[in-house]
TIKOL-816443 format. One record per atom (N, C-alpha, C): x, y, z; residue in three letters. Coordinates in steps of 0.2 Angstrom, whole numbers, plus 5000, padded with zeros to 4 digits. Example, Ala and Ser with C-alpha at 12.3 -4.5 7.8 and 13.67 -1.06 7.14 Angstrom:
% TIKOL-816443
506649725039ALA
506249785039ALA
506649845039ALA
506449895035SER
506849955036SER
506450005039SER
END
This chain:
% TIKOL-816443
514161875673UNK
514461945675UNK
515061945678UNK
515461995677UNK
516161995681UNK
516362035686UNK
516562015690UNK
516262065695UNK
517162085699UNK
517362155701UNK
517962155701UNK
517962145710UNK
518762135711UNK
518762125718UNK
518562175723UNK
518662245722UNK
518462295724UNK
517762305724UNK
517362285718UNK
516462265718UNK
516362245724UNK
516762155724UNK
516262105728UNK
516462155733UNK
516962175739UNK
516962215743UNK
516562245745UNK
516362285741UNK
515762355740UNK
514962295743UNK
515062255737UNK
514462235738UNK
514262185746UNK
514962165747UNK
514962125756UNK
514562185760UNK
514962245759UNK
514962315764UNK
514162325762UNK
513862355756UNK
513062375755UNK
512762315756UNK
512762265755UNK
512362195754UNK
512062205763UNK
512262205769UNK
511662225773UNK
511262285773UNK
511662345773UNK
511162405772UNK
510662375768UNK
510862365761UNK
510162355757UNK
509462325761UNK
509762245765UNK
509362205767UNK
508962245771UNK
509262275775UNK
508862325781UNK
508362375776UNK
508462415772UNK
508262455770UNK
507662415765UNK
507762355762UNK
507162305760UNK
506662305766UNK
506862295769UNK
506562245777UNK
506162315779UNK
506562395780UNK
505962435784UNK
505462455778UNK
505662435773UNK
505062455768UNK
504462415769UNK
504662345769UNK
504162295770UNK
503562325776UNK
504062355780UNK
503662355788UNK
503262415788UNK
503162445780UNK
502862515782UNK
502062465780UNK
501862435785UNK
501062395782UNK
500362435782UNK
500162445780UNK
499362485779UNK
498862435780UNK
498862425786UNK
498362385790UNK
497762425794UNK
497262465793UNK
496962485795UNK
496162445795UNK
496262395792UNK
495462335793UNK
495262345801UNK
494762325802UNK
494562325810UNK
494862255811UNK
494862245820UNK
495162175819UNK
494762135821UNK
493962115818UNK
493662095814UNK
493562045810UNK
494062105804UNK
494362055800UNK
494761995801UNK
494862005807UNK
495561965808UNK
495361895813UNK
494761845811UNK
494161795813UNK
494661725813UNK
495061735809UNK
495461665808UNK
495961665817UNK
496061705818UNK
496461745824UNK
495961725830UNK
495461755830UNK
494861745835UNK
494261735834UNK
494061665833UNK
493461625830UNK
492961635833UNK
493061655840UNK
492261665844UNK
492561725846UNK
492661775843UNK
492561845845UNK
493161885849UNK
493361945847UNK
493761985850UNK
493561975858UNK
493962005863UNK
493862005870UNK
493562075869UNK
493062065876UNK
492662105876UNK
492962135886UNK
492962205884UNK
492962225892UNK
492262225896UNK
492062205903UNK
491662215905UNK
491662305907UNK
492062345908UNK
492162405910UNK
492362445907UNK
492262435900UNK
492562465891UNK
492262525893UNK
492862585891UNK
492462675890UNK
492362675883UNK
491962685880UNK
491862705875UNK
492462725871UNK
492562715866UNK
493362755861UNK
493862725865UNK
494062685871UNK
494762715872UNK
495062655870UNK
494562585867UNK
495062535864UNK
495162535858UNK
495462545854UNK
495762535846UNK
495862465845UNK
495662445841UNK
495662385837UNK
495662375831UNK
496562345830UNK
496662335822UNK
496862265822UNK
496762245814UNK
496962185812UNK
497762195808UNK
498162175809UNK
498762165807UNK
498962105799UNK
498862155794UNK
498862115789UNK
499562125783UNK
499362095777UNK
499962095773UNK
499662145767UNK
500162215764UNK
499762255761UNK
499562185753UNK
500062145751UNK
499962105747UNK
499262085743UNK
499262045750UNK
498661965745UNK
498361985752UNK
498362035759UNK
497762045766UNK
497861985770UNK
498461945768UNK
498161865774UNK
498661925783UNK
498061885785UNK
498261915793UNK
498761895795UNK
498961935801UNK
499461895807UNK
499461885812UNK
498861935816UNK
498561955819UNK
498261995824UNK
497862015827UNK
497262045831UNK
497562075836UNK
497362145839UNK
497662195842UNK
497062215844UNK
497062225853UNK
496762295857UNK
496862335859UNK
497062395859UNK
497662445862UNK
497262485865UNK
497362475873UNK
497262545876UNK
497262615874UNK
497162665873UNK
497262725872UNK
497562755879UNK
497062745884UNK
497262785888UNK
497862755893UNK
498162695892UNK
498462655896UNK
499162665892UNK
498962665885UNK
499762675880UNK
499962615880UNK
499562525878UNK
499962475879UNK
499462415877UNK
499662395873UNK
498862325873UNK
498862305877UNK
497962305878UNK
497562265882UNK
497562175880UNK
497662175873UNK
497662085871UNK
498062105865UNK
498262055864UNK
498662045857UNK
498361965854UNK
497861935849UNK
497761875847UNK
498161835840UNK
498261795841UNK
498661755836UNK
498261685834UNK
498261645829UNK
498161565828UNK
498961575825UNK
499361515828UNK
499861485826UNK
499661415825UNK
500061405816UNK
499961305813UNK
500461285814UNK
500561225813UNK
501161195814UNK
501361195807UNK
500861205801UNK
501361235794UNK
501561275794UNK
501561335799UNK
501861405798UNK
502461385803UNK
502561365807UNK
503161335811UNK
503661315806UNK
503461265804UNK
503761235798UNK
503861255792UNK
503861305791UNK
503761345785UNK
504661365784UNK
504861345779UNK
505561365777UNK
505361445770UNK
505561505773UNK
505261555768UNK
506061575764UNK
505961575759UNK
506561615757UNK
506661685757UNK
506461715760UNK
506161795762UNK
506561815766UNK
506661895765UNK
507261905770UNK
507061925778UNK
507261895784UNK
507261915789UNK
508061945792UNK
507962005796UNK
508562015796UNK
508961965802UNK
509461965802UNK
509861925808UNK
509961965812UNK
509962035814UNK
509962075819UNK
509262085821UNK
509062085826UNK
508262105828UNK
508262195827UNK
507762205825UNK
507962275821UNK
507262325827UNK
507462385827UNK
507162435832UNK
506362425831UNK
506062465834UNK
505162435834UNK
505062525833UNK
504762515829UNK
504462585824UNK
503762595825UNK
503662675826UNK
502962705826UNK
502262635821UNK
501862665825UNK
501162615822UNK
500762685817UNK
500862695811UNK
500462745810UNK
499662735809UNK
499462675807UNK
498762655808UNK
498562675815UNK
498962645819UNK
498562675829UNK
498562735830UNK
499062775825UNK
498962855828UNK
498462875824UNK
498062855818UNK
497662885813UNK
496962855817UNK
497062825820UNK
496362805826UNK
496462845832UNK
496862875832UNK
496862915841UNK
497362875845UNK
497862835843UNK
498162795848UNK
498862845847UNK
499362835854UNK
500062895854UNK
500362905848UNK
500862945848UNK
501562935844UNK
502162925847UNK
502262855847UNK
502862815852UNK
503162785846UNK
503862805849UNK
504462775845UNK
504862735848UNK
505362675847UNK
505962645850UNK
506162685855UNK
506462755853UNK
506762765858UNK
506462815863UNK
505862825864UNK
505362845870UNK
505562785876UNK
505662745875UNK
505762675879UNK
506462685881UNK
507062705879UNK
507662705879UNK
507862735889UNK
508162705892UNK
508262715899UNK
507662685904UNK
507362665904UNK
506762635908UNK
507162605912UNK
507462535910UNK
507662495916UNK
507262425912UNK
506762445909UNK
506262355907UNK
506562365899UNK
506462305897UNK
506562265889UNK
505962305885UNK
505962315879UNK
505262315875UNK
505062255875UNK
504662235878UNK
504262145877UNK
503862145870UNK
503862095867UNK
503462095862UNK
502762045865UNK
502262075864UNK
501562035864UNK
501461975860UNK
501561975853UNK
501561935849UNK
502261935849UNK
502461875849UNK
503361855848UNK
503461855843UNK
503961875840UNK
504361885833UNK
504561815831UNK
504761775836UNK
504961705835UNK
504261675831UNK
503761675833UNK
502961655831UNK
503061675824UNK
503161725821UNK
502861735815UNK
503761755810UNK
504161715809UNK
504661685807UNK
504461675799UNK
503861645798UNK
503561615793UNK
503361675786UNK
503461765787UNK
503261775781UNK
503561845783UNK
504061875781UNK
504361945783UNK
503961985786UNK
503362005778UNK
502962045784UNK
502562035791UNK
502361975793UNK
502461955798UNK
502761965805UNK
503361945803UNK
503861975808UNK
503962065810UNK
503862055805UNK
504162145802UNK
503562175809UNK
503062165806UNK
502262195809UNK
502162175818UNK
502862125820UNK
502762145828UNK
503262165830UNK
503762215827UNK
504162275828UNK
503862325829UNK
503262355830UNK
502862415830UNK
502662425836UNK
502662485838UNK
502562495846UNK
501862485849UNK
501362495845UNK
500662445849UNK
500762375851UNK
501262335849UNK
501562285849UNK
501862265856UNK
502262315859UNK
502762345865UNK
502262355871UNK
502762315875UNK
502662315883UNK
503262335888UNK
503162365892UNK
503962365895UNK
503962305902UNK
504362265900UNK
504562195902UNK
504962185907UNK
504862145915UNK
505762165917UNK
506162115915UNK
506862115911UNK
507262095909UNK
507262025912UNK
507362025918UNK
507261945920UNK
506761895917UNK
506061925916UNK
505661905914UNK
505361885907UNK
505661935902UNK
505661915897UNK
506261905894UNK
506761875896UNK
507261835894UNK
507361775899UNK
507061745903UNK
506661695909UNK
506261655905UNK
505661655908UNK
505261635911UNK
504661635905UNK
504661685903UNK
504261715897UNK
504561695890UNK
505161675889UNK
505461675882UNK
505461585884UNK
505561555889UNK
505261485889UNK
504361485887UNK
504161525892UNK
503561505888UNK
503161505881UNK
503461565876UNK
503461585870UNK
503661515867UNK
504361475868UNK
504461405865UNK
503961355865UNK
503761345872UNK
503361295874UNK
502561305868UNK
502461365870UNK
501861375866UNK
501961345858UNK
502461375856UNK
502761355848UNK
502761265848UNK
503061225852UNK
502961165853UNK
502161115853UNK
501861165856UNK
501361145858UNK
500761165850UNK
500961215849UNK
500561235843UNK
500761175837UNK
501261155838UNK
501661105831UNK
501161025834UNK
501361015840UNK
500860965841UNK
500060965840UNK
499661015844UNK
499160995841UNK
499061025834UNK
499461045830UNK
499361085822UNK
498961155823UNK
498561165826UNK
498361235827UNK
498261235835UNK
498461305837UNK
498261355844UNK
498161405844UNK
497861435846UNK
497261515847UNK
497861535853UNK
498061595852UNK
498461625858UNK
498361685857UNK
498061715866UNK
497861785866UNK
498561785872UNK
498861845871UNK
499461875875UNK
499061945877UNK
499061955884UNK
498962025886UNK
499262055894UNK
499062105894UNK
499262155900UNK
498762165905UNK
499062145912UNK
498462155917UNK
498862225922UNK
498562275926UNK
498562305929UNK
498662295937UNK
498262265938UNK
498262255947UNK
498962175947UNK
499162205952UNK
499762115957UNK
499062085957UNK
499662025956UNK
499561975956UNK
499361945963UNK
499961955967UNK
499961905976UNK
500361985979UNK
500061975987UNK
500262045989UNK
500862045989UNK
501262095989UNK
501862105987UNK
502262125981UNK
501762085976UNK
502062105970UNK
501962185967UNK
502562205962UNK
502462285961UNK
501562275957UNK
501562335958UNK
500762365954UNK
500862385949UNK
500262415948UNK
500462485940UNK
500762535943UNK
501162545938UNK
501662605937UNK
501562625929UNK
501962685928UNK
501862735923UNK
502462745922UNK
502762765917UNK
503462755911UNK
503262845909UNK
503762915909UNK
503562955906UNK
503662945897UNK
503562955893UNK
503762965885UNK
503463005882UNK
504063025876UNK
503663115871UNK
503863115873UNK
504663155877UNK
504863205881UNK
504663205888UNK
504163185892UNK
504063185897UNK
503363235898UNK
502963205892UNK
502363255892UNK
501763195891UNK
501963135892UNK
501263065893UNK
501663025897UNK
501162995897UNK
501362915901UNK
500862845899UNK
501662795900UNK
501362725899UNK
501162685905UNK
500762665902UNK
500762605908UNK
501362545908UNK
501562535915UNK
502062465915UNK
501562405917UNK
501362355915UNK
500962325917UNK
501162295924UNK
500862275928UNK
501062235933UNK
500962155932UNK
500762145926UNK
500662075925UNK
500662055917UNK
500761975915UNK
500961985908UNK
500261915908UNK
500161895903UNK
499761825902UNK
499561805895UNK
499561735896UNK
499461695890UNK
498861665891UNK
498461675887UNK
497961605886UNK
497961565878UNK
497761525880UNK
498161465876UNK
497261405877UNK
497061425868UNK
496561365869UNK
496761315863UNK
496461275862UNK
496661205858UNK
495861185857UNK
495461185848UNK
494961145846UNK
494961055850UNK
495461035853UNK
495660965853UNK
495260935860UNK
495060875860UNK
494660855866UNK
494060895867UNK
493660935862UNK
493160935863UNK
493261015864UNK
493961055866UNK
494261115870UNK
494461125875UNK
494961135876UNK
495761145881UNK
495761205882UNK
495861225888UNK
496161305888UNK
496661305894UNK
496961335894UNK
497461385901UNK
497661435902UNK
497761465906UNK
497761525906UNK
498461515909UNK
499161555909UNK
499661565912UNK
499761635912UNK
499961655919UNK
500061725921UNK
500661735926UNK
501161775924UNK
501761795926UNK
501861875930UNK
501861885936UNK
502061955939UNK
502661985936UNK
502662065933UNK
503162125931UNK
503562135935UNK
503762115939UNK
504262145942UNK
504662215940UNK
504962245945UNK
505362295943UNK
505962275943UNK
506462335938UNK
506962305935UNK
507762285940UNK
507762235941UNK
508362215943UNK
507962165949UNK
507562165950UNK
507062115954UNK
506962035949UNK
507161985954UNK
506861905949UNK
506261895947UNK
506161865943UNK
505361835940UNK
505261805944UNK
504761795949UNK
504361725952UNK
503861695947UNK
503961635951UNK
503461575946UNK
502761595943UNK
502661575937UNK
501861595933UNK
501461555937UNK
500961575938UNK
500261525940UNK
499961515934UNK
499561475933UNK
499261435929UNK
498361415932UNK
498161455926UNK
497261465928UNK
496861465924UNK
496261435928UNK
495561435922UNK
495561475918UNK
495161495914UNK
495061575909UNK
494361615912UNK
493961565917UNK
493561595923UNK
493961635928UNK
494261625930UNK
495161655934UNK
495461725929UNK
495561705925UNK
495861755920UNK
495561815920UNK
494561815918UNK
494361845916UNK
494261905922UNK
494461895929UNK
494061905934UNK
494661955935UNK
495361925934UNK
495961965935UNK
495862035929UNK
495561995924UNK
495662045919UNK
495262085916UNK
494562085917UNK
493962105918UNK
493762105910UNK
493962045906UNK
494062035899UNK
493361965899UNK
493061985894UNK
492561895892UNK
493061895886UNK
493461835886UNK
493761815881UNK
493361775875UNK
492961735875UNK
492461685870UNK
491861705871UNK
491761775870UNK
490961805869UNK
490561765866UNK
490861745857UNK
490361705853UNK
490261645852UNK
490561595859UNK
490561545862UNK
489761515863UNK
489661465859UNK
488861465862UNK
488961445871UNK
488661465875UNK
488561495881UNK
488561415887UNK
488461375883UNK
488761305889UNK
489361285886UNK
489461295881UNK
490261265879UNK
490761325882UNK
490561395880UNK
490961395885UNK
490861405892UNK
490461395894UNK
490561395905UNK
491061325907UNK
490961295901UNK
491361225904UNK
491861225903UNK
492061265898UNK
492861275893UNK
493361305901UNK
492761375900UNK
493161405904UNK
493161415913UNK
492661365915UNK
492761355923UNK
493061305922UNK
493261265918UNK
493861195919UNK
494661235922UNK
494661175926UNK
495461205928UNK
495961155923UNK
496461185920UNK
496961185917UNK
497161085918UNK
496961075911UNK
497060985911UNK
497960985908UNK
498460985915UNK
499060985915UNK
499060915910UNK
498760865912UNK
498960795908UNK
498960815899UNK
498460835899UNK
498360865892UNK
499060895888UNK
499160975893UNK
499661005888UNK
500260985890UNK
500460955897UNK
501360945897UNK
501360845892UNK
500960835891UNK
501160745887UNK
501460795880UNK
501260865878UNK
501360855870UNK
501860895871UNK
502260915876UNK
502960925876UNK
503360885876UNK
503260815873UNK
503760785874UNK
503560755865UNK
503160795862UNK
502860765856UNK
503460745853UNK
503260695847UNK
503960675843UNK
503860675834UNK
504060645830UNK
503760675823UNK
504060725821UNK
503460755818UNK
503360845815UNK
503560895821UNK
503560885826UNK
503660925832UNK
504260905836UNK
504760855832UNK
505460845836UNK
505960905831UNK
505560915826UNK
506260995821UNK
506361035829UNK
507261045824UNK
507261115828UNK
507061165828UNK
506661195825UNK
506361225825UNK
505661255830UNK
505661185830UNK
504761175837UNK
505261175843UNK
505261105846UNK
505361065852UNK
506161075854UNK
506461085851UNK
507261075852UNK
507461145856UNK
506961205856UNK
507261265858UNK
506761265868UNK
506561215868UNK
506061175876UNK
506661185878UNK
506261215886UNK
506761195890UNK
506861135894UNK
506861115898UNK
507061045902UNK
506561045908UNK
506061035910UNK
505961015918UNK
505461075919UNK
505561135915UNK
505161215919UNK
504461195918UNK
504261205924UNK
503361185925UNK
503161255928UNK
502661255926UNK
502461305928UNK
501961305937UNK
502061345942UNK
501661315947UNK
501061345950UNK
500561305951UNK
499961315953UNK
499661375957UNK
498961395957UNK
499061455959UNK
498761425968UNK
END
């Protein structure tokens, strides 16, 4: 075909628009499964609140309208306006994953969840968040799921959204999302629940607060705390729990503490591994965080030296004790 000079022009000029307009089509997903369905995510079972009101948590599975392969596990507060947990299994084949699918090269806005509002959850847009002061934090990292458009597309969605202090999730948090990626390439698979805690952390730190949005006719919760728990099949079962204070906006991130998932659960009022036969987990998770364990495979090498995994590590950042 011949294409005139004025064409290719036109086509340089439309050739992103198109992308984009490809890409928000992708992301209209029809995921309305329970997140149930979503077992590859959470093996031994969704978290379970000990203090659950009946209705006000939603729970969906985040899938592909395609061929259904998941991407991930959702519990969204209703009345908080902000997930309580968000679950993932990351492989080191999805790391690895070279897709020829299009991702856009601009991070692109985070769009209404219609499946959350057709359960009772808000109608919250990008720009509800617009003037805050905090980042839109993504719960499940867009970095993580790289590996299959709609994927990525599907943590663009405001169930997905946290408000974040700037410091912290370009910090201390966007290091942590790496290291996790490293660490999932080494052991080949890792179970990661990322969630939102209410109460400070140590005295001092800010609390819950509320965000108005709509016009100023509801409110979000800002979390006062962020957390990772991170298990590993490996050694029998690995777990750690790493927890970072919200700070308010133009205030530093102080150091995460690192803690059992007995620790976690207490903070969070959440049984993470409900379908845990019942000695594996008390051991799992009254262990305190086997540091030798997870910092030897930051240094892994192999399949976990790409750029892709290990090269975006930062150098020295330890996380410090509670």
């Amino acid at each position: 075909m011949i294409i005139s000079g004025l064409s290719r022009g036109l086509l340089r000029q439309t050739f992103p628009l198109l992308v984009l307009l490809a890409w928000l089509a992708l992301s209209a997903l029809g995921d309305a499964a329970a997140a149930e369905d979503c077992a590859e995510h959470q093996p031994y079972g969704a978290p379970i609140a000990s203090f659950a009101t009946p209705g006000r948590e939603v729970r969906l599975c985040v899938s592909a309208t395609s061929d259904e392969e998941s991407f991930f596990a959702l519990g969204y507060d209703r009345a908080r306006g902000v997930a309580r947990w968000a679950a993932y299994r990351l492989t080191r084949a999805r790391l690895h994953w070279r897709s020829t699918e299009v991702v856009p090269a601009r991070r692109p806005p985070f769009r209404r969840d219609r499946n959350l509002e057709a359960l009772g959850g808000p109608r919250l847009a990008h720009a509800d968040f617009t003037g805050s002061g905090y980042d839109r934090g993504h719960l499940v990292p867009a970095a993580a799921m790289r590996w299959r458009t709609e994927a990525y597309a599907a943590t663009f969605r405001v169930s997905n959204l946290a408000l974040q202090n700037p410091n912290l999730n370009r910090g201390i948090w966007r290091r942590l999302e790496a290291k996790v990626r490293t660490w999932a390439c080494a052991l080949g698979s890792l179970y990661v629940i990322t969630g939102t805690l209410d109460a400070p952390l140590r005295a001092g730190d800010a609390g819950h607060r509320t965000y108005r949005v709509n016009n100023g006719t509801r409110r979000v919760s800002i979390p006062a705390a962020f957390y990772k728990l991170l298990f590993s099949e490996a050694g029998g079962g690995k777990a750690m729990a790493v927890v970072s204070a919200n700070p308010n906006p133009g205030k530093p991130a102080s150091a995460p503490l690192v803690l059992s998932v007995d620790d976690l659960e207490t903070l969070s009022g959440l049984d993470f591994f409900p379908n845990m036969a019942k000695e594996r987990q008390h051991r799992i998770e009254a262990a305190a965080p086997d540091r030798e364990f997870w910092e030897t495979r930051l240094t892994a090498t192999g399949d976990c030296s790409s750029r892709r995994a290990s090269a975006v590590l930062p150098r020295g950042d330890r996380a410090a004790g509670p």
